[in-house]
C-alpha positions in Angstrom: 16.9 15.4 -85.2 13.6 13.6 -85.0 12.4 11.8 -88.0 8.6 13.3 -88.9 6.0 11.9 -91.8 3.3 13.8 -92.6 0.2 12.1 -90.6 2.3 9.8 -89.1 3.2 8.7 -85.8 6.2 6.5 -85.4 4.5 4.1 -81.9 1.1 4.6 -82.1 -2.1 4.7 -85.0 -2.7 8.2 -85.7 -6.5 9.6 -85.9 -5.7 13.3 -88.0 -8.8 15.5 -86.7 -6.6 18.5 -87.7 -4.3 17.7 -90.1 -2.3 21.7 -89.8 -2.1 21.8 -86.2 -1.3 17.8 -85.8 1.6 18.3 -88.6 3.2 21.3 -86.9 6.6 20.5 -84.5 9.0 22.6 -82.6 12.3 23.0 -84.6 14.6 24.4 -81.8 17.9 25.1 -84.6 17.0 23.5 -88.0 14.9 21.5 -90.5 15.3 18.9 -93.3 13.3 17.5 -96.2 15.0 14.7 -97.4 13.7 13.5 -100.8 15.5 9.9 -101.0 14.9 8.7 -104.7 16.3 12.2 -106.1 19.1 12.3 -103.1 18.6 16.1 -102.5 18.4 17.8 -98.7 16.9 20.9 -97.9 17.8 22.4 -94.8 16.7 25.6 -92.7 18.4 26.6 -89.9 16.7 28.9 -87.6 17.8 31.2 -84.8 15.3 30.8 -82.4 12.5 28.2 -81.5 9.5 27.7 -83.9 7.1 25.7 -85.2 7.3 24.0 -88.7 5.8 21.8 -90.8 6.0 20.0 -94.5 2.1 19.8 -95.4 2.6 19.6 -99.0 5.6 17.3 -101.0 8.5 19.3 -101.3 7.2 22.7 -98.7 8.7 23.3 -95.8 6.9 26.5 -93.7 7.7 27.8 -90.4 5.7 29.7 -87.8 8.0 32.4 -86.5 5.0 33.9 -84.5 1.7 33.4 -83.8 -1.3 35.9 -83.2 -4.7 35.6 -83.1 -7.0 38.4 -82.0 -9.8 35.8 -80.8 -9.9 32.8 -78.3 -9.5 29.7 -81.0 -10.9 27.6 -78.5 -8.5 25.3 -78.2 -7.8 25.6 -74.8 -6.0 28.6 -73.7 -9.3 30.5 -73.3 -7.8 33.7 -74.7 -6.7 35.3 -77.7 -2.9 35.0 -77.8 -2.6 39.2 -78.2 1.2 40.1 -76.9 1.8 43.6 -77.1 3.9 46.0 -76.1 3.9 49.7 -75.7 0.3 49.2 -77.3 1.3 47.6 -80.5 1.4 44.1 -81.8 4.7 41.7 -80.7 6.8 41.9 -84.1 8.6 38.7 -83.9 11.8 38.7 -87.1 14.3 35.5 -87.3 17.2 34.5 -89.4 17.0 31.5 -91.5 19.8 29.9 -93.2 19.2 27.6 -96.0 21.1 24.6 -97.3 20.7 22.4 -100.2 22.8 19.7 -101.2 22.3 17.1 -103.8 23.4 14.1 -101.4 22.0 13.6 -98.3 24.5 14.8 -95.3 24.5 16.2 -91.6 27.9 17.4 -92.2 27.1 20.2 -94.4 25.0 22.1 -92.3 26.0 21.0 -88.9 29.2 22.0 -88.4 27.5 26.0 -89.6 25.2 25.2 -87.2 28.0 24.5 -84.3 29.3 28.3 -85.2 26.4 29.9 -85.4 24.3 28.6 -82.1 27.2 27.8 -80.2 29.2 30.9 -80.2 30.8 32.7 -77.0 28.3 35.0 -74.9 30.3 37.9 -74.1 30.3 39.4 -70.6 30.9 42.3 -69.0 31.5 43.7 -65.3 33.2 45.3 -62.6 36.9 44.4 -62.5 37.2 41.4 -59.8 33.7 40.4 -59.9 34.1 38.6 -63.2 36.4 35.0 -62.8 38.3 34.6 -66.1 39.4 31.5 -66.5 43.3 31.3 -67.5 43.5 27.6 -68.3 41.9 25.3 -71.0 39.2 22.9 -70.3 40.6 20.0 -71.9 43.9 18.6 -70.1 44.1 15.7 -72.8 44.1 16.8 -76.4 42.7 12.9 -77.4 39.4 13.9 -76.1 38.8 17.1 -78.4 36.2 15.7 -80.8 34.4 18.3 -83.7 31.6 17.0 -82.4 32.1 17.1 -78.2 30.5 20.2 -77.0 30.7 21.5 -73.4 27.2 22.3 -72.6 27.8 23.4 -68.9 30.5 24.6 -66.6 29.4 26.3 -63.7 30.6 26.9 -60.4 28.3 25.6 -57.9 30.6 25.8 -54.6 34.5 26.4 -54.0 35.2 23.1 -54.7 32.6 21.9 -57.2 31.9 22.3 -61.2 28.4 21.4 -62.7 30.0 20.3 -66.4 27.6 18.9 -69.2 28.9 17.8 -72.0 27.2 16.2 -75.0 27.7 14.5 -78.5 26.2 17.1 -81.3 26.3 13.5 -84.2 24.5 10.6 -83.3 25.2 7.8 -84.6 22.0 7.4 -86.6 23.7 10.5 -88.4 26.9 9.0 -88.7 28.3 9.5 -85.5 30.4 7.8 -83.4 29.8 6.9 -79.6 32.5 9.0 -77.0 33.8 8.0 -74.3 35.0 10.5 -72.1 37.2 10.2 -68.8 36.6 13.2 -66.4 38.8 12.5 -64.2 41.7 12.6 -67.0 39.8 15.4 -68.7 39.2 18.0 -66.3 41.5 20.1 -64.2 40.5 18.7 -60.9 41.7 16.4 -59.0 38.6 13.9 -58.7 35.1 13.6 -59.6 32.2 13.4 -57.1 29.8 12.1 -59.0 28.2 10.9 -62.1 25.2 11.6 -63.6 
């Protein structure tokens, strides 16, 4: 997560000319206020991508969905109207809250991990769907809580596109991985690296 002050920029001087709009960030799965001298955490996690912001000491609001009936005139040069079927776009989200009276990652990360990282089911004709029969791991050592396979894909007979990535950084009390593919994966070599 990115650390945000309100009317602050971390690497350059900040001129606020609209202190709501200039305030507001995408949160893609979660939020935190962090007060540091009463050690208590507040966080939201959210199920899809919105806007939020802390404009006040101690608020945290969200903007699920936006609509405006008029151009703004901030540069889209339209109202931003979705409809469907002749009515207004309802947009509805979950939002789970956490509070905790000591500041941690922990808490709600590992929810987090379960809740935005679960299985997408699929389904098909028989034959047209590969099922793989073997783990992706080869080497137990490497399973970290905190390893994630972003990415396996097929991209020819002979090639995977796999992504993985380190959900705690080490500014959140993480620890750097190191990960060897070529003991890791079933496969017999690697290509290349990115």
């Amino acid at each position: 997560m990115l650390k945000r002050v309100l009317n602050e920029q971390p690497t350059w001087h900040l001129n606020v000319t609209e202190p709501v709009a200039g305030n507001y960030y995408p949160v893609n799965t979660r939020a935190t206020l962090l007060d540091t001298k009463k050690k208590m955490q507040l966080t939201v996690l959210t199920d899809r991508t919105q806007g939020a912001a802390s404009l006040e000491t101690g608020q945290l609001e969200f903007m699920v969905h936006r609509r405006i009936l008029k151009d703004d005139r901030r540069g889209v040069a339209e109202a931003l109207n979705e409809t469907a079927n002749g009515e207004g776009l309802i947009a509805r989200g979950k939002h789970w809250l956490f509070y905790s009276d000591t500041p941690s990652y922990n808490i709600h990360r590992v929810v987090g991990q379960d809740l935005f990282y679960k299985p997408t089911l699929s389904f098909g004709p028989v034959g047209e769907i590969e099922i793989p029969a073997w783990s992706f791991f080869k080497d137990s050592s490497v399973q970290d809580q905190f390893l994630n396979l972003v990415t396996l894909q097929k991209v020819s007979a002979t090639e995977l596109l796999v992504r993985l990535e380190n959900t705690l950084p080490a500014i959140e009390g993480g620890k750097q991985l190191s990960v060897d593919l070529n003991k890791t994966l079933w496969s017999s070599r690697i290509i290349s690296k990115l």
